[in-house]
N, C-alpha and C positions, 0 to 999 in steps of 0.2 A: 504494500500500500504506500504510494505517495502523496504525500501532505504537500502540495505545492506553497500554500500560505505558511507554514513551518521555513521553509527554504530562506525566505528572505530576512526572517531574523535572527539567524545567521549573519547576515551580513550586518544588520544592524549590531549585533554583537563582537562580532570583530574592528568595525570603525570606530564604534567607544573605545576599542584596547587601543588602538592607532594612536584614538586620540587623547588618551590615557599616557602613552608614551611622549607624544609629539605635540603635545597642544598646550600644555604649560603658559606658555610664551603670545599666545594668540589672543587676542581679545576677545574674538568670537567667545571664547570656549572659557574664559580667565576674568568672571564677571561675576557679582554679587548675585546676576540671577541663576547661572549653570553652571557656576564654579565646583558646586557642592557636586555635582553631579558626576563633573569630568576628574575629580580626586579622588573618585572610587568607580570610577568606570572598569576598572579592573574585574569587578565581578562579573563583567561579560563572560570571565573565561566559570565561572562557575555556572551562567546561565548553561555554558558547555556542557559540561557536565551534565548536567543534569538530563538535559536535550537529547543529549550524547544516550542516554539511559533509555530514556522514553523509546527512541527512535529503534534502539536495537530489541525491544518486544516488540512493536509495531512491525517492524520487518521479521522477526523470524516467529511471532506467535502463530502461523500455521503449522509449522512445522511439532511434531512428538519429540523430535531429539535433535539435536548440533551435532553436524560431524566438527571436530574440535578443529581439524589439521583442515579442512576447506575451509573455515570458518577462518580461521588466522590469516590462512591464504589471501583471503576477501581482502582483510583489515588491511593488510600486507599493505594489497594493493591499492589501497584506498588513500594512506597518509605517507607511505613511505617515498615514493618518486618524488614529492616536493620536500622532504626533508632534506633528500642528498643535495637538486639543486639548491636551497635555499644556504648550504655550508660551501658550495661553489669561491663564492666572498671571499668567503675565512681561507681558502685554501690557497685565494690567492694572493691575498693579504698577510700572509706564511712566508711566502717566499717573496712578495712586493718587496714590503713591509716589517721587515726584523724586528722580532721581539710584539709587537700588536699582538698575537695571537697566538697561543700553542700546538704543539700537535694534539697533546694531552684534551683538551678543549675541543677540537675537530673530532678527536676520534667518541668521546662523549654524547657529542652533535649529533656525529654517524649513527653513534650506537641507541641517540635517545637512553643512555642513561642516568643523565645528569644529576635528576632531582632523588635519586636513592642515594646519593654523594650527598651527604650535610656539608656546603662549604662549595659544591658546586654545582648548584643545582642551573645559578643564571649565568653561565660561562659562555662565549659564542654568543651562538645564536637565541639568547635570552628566554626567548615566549618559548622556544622549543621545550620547556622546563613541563607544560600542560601535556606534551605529547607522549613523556616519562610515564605520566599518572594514564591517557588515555589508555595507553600498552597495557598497564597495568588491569586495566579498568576491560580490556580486551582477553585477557590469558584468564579475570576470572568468571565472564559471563558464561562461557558454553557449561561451566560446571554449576555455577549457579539459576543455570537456565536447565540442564536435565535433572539434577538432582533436587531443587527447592521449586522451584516458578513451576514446573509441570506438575510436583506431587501434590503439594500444600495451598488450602485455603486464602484468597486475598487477606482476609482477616489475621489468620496465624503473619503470614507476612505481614501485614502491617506493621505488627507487633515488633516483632524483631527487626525492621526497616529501622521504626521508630526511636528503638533501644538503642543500636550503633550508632544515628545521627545525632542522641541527645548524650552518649556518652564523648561522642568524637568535639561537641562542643563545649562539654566541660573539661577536655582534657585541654584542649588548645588555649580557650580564657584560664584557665587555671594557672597555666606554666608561663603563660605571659606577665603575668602578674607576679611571678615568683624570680629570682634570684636568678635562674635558670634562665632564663630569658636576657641574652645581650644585645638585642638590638637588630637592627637591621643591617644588609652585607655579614651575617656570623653564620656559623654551621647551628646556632638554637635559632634564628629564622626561617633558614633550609626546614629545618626537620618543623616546626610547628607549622609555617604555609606552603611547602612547598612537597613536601613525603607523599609520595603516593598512597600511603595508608588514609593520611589525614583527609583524602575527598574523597574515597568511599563511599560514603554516606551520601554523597551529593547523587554520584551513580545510581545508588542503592533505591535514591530518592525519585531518579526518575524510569527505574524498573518498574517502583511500583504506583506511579500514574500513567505510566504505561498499561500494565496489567489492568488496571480503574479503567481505561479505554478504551481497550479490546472487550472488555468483557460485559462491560456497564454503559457503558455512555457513547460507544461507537454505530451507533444507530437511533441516535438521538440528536440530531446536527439540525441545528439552529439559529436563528439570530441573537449570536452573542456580543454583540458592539458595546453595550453598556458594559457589563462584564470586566471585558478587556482593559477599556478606560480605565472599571473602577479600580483593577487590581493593579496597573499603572501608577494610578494615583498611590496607591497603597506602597508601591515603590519607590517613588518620590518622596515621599513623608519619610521614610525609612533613612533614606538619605540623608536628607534637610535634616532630620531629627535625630541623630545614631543612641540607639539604646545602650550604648556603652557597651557592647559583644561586639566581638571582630566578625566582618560579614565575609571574609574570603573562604571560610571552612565550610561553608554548609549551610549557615543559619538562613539565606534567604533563599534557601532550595525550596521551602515552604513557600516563597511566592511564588516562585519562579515553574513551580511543577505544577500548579492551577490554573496558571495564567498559558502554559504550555498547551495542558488539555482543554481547554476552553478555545485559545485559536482552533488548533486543533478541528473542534466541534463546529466552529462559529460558521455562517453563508451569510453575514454580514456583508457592512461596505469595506469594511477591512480588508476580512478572505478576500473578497473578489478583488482590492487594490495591491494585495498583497501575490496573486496569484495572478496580475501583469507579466507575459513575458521577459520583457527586461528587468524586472524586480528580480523575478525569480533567477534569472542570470548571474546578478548580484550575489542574490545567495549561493550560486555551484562555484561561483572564484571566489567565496568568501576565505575558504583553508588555504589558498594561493594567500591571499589579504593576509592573514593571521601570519605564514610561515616566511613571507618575506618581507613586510616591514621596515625589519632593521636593515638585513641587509638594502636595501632600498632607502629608504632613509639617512641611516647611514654614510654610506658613499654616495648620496645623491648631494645630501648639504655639505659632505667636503669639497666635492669638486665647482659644486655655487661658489663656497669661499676662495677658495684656492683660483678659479677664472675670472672673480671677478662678479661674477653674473647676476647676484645680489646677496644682499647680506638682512634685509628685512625677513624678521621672522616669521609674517604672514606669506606673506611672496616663496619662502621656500617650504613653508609644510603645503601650501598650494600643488607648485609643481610637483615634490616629491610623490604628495597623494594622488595625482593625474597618473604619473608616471607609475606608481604603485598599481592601480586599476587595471591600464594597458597591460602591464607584466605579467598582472594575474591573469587577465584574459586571456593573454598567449600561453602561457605556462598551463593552465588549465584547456586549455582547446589543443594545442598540439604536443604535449608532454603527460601533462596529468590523465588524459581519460585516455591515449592509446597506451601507452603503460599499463593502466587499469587494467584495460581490455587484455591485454597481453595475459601480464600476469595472472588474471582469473583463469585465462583460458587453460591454461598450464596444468597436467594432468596428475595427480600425485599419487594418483592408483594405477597400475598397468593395465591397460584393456585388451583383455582377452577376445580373438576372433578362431572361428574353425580352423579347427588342423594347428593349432597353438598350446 
């Protein structure tokens, strides 16, 4: 099943991280009225998460069982072709560039290990730090999709969904507030926001509004436009107001996974704007968006400085963002989906024919 209206916030979730990284400096975005907004726009990558959850019951809930090893194969194919280009950069920024960049750092990149490394989780290519936990978050669905999600009641699940997210949020505020905690850039930041352990819960959280939508509410699609707004709004407030809990672990997986199934549901004016073909475009080069960024950004406002070309900081998150777009669209049009295609096709059982 494809959610078209799903797709594109996706992209809206990746141009918060963008601008999360790169907007600091901009006025647009560096204002008494969206300030609050854009200094935790980080939690796009949690909106991930969660989305990330939903999406993989929605796709394999017909299925009785995951073969594990096709299954990975998929993922494989799905994040890994933009990861290599996106460490391209770094690699050549290695030998440009002495000393900028390690191999140690590249080969992390490559491997997507980073973020089980306290201390190096943001090396390189930074955001690639979410792709660490997505892995993770991929090696343990097919066990937790044959063995818990096919046998056991939404209910029992709930339960224990519920028990890991509100454990994983007392362990994080907890340790923060403790001795243990030094700060930001240290190996106790790594491990409390960056461990693939610690977003679990976020996954966990959108298996089971997943599960809520396949079984309950995926034959109930409606106009949900009020809805939408309201739980928006409820987002905003969250913002503008911080309850004093750190939101990058988990905590506003709670919104984030109603407001999910409620698009979702919705034949609004939304849906239908949001399931424009160019919208939804947006959202299939969104993972291009997310995984090259920096490098893009990056080397884009060095060599603005370095030529000359300009040094205004609106004028270069402009161009860099133009140019960011176009990347993505090529990278994903002639890199990312024949790759895909490639690699799914790839046969990992022998197929046996007569007289064999």
């Amino acid at each position: 099943m494809r959610l078209e209206q799903l797709t594109f916030t996706r992209f809206i979730a990746a141009i918060a991280i963008v601008i999360f990284h790169f907007g600091a400096q901009i006025s647009l975005f560096n204002n008494g009225y969206v300030s609050f907004i854009r200094e935790q726009a980080n939690i796009g990558v949690s909106y991930f998460f969660v989305l990330s959850g939903f999406i993989m019951i929605v796709a394999y809930n017909r299925f009785n069982k995951i073969d594990t090893a096709d299954y990975l194969k998929n993922r494989f194919a799905r994040v890994y072709p933009l990861i290599a280009v996106s460490v391209i950069p770094f690699v050549m920024a290695y030998f440009l560039f002495p000393g900028t960049v390690t191999l140690t750092e590249i080969a992390l990149n490559l491997s997507t290990l980073q973020a089980w490394i306290p201390g190096m989780a943001t090396v390189g290519n930074y955001p690639l730090w979410s792709l660490t936990v997505e892995g993770f978050f991929y090696l343990c669905f097919p066990f937790l999709f044959n063995h818990f999600y096919k046998k056991y009641s939404i209910a029992k699940i709930s339960v224990v969904v519920f028990i890991i997210w509100l454990v994983s949020l007392i362990v994080q505020n907890y340790f923060l507030n403790t001795p243990f905690y030094k700060g930001n850039v240290t190996p106790s930041h790594d491990l409390l926001y960056y461990f693939p352990v610690m977003h679990l819960n976020q996954f966990l959280i959108g298996n089971l509004a997943g599960l809520f939508f396949v079984s309950r509410t995926i034959n109930t699609k409606r106009q949900y436009d009020i809805f939408v707004v309201i739980i928006l709004a409820v987002l905003v407030l969250l913002l503008k107001y911080p309850v004093g809990l750190s939101y990058h672990n988990g905590f506003l997986a709670l919104v984030f996974a109603p407001l999910i199934v409620v698009i979702a549901q919705n034949t609004g004016l939304i849906t239908k704007l949001f399931c424009k073909k160019p919208l939804v475009f947006l959202g299939e080069i969104s993972y291009a968006i997310y995984v090259l960024q920096i490098p893009v950004f990056e080397t884009g406002t060095k060599l603005m400085e370095k030529f000359g070309i300009t040094t205004n900081p609106s004028a270069i998150f402009c161009i860099n963002f133009i140019i960011l777009l176009v990347a993505s669209a090529i990278c994903h049009i002639y890199i990312e989906l024949p790759l895909r295609n490639r690699i799914k096709n790839i046969r990992l059982k022998p197929v046996f024919t007569n007289g064999n």
